[in-house]
C-alpha positions as CSV (number, residue, x, y, z in Angstrom):
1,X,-172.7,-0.2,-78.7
2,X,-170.7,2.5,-80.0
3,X,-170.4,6.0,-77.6
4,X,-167.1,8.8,-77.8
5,X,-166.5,11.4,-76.3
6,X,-164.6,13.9,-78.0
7,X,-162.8,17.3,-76.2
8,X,-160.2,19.7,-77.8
9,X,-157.7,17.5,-78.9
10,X,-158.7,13.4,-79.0
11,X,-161.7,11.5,-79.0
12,X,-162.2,8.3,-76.4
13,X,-164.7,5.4,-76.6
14,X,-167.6,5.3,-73.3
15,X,-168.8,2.5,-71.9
16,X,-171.8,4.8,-70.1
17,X,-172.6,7.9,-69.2
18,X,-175.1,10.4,-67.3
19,X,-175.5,14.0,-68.1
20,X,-177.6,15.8,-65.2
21,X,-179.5,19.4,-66.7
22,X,-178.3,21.9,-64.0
23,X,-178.4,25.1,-63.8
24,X,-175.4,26.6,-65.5
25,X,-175.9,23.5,-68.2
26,X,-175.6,19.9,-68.7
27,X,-173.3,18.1,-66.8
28,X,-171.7,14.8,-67.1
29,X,-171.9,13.3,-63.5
30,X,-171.5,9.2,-64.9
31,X,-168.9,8.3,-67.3
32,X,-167.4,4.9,-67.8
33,X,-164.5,5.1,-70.1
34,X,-163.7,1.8,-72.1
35,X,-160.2,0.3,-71.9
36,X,-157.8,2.4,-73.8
37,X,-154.6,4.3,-73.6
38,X,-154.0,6.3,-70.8
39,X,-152.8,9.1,-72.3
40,X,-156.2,9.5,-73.3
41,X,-158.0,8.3,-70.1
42,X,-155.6,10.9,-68.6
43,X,-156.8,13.7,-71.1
44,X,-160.7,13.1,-71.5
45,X,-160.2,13.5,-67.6
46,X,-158.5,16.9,-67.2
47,X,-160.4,18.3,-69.4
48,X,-163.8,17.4,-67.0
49,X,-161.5,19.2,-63.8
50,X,-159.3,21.7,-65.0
51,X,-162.2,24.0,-64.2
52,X,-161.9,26.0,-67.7
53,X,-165.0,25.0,-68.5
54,X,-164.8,23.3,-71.3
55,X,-167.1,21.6,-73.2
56,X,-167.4,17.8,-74.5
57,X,-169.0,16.7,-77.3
58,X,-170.9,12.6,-76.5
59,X,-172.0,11.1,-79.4
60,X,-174.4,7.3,-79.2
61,X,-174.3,6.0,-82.9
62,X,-177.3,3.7,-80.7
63,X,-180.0,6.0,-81.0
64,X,-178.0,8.5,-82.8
65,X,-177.7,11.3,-80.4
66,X,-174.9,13.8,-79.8
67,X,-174.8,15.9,-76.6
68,X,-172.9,18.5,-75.5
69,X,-171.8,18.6,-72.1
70,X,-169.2,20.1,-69.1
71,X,-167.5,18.1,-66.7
72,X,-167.9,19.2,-62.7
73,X,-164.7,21.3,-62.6
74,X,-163.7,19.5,-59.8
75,X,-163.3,16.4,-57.9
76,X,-165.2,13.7,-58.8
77,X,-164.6,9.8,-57.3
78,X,-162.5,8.3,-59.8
79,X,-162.3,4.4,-60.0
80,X,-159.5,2.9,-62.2
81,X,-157.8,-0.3,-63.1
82,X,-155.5,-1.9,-65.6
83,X,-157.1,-4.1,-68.5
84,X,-155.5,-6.4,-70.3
85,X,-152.8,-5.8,-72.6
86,X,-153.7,-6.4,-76.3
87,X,-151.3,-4.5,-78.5
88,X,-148.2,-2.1,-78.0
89,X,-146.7,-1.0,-75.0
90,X,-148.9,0.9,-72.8
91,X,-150.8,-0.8,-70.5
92,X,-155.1,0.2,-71.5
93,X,-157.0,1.8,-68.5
94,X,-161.1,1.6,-67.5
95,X,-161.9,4.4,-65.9
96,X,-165.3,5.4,-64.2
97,X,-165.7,8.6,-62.9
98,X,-169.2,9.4,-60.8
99,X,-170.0,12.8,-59.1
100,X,-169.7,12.6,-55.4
101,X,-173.4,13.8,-54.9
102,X,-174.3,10.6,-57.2
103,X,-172.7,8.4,-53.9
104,X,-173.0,10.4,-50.6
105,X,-175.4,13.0,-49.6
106,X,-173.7,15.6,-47.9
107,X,-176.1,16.9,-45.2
108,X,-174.0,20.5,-45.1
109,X,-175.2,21.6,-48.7
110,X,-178.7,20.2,-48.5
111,X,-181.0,23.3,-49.3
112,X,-178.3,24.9,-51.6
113,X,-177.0,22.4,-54.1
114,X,-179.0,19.6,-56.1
115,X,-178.1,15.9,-55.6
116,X,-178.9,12.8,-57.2
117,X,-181.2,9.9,-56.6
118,X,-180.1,6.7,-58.7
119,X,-181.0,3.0,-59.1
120,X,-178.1,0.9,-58.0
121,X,-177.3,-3.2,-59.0
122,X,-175.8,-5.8,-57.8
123,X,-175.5,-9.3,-57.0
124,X,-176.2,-10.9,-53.6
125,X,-174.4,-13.7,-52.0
126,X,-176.7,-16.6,-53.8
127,X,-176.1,-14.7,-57.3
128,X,-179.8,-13.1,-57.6
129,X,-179.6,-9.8,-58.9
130,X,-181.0,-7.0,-56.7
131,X,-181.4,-3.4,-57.4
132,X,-182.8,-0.1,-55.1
133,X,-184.6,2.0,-57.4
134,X,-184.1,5.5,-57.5
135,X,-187.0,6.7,-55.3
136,X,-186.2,4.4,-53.0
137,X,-182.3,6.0,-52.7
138,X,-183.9,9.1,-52.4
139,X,-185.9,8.6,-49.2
140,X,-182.8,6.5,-48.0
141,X,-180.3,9.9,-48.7
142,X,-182.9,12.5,-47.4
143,X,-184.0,9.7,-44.0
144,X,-179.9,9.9,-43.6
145,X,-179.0,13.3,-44.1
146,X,-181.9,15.6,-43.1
147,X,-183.8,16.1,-40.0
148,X,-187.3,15.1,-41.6
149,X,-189.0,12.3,-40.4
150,X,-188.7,10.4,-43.4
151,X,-190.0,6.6,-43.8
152,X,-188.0,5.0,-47.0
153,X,-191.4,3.8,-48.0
154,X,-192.4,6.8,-49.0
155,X,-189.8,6.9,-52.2
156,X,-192.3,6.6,-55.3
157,X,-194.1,9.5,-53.6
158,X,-191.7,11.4,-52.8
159,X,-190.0,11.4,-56.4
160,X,-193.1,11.5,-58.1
161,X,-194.1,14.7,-56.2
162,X,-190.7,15.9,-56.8
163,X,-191.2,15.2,-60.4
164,X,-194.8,16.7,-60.8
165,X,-193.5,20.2,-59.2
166,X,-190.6,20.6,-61.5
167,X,-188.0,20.3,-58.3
168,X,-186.6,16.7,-60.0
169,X,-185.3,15.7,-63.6
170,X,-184.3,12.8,-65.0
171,X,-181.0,12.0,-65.9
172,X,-179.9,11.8,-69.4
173,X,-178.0,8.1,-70.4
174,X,-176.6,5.9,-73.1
175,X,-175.0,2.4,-72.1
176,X,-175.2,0.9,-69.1
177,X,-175.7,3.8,-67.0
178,X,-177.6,3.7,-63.4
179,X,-180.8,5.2,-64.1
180,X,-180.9,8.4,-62.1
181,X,-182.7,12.0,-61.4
182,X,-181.4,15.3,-60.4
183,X,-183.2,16.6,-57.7
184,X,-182.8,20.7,-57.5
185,X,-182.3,22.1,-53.7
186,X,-185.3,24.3,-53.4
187,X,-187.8,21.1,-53.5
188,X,-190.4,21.8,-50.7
189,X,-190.2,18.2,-48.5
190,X,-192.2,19.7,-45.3
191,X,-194.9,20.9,-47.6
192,X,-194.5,17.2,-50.0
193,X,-194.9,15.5,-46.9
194,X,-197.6,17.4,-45.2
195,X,-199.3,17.1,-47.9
196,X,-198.8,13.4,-48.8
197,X,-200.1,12.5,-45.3
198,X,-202.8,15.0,-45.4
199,X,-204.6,13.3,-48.1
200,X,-203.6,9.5,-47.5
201,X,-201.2,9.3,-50.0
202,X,-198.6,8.2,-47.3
203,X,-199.1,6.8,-43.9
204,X,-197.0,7.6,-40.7
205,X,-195.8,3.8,-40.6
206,X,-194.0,3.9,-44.1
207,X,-197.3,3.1,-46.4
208,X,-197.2,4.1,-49.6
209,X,-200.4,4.5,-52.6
210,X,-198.3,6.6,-55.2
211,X,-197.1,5.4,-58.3
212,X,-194.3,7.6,-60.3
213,X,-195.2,8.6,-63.3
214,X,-193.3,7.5,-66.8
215,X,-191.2,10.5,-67.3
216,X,-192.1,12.2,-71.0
217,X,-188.1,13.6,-72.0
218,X,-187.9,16.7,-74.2
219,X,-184.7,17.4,-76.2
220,X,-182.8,20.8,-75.1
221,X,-181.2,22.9,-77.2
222,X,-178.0,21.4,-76.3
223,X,-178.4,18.3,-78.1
224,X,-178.7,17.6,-81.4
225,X,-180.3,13.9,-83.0
């Protein structure tokens, strides 16, 4: 696997990454820097928050896409640690940065900003790998943060209807990325659900019968294979 990421002045290798398509243009909302120097860690990262705008340039020799990209211009939740030393005298930093929507759904911008629905992995206690799709986050974030009677069963529907109105996107990613989707603030639930229910396509006690459809990706303008 072989993914940099490239602003102004020095180019760093990326373990993953997620670009969202918002409004005022893709965003990078996952990125997973490999271990390297932190004086590049520390510049890849200003240049995502010093809110000048600035683009980045991704490029994944895997499929052998580039994609150009802004960072959020502010905060994101920044995870880092030392690796181990292999040559000279700076210690190498990992680096993940995710975009606070990605993590908690803030119930104050719900209507007026878009969020993000993504599968997360892990391990349980007996070493099986889990994982919570992406649908099913969704129904958790909007059961949590809204005041719609929402039954987390109702996830595939939900994103699938989300999906088939143009109100959700999928994220665009290259390594070992969460699989995610975008999900635009103006994306009619009361109607979704009304209508869901209406013709049997969900049940009051959390049944589901919908199936989310295999997403068919078109390349914007903004990236070049």
């Amino acid at each position: 696997m072989s993914i940099r990421i490239t602003n102004n002045s020095v180019s760093a290798v990326v373990r993953s990454f997620a670009i969202a398509p918002l409004e005022e243009g893709d965003t990078i909302v996952w990125l997973e820097l490999a271990p390297q120097h932190p004086k590049v860690i520390g510049a890849i990262w200003a240049s995502l928050v010093n809110g000048t705008r600035e683009f980045l340039r991704l490029r994944d020799d895997d499929n052998g896409a580039s994609y150009t990209a802004r960072g959020l211009n502010h905060r994101y939740v920044r995870k880092t640690m030392d690796a181990p030393r292999i040559a000279g005298r700076a210690r190498p930093k990992f680096m993940r940065l995710v975009a606070p929507a990605m993590i908690k759904f803030d119930a104050a911008s719900f209507g007026k900003k878009p969020f993000f629905a993504g599968a997360w992995r892990w391990q349980d206690s007996q070493g099986v790998s889990q994982q919570l799709p992406p649908a099913t986050a969704l129904a958790a974030m909007l059961e949590q943060g809204t005041h719609l009677p929402i039954r987390i069963g109702w996830g595939p529907y939900l994103l699938a209807e989300a999906l088939a109105r143009e109100c959700a996107a999928p994220l665009e990613t290259g390594g070992p990325a969460p699989e995610g989707y975008v999900i635009q603030p103006d994306a009619p639930w009361a109607d979704i659900i009304a209508d869901g229910v209406k013709h049997g396509h969900i049940t009051l006690d959390g049944d589901c019968q919908a199936a989310i459809p295999v997403p068919t990706f078109t390349v914007p303008a903004q990236i070049h294979a």
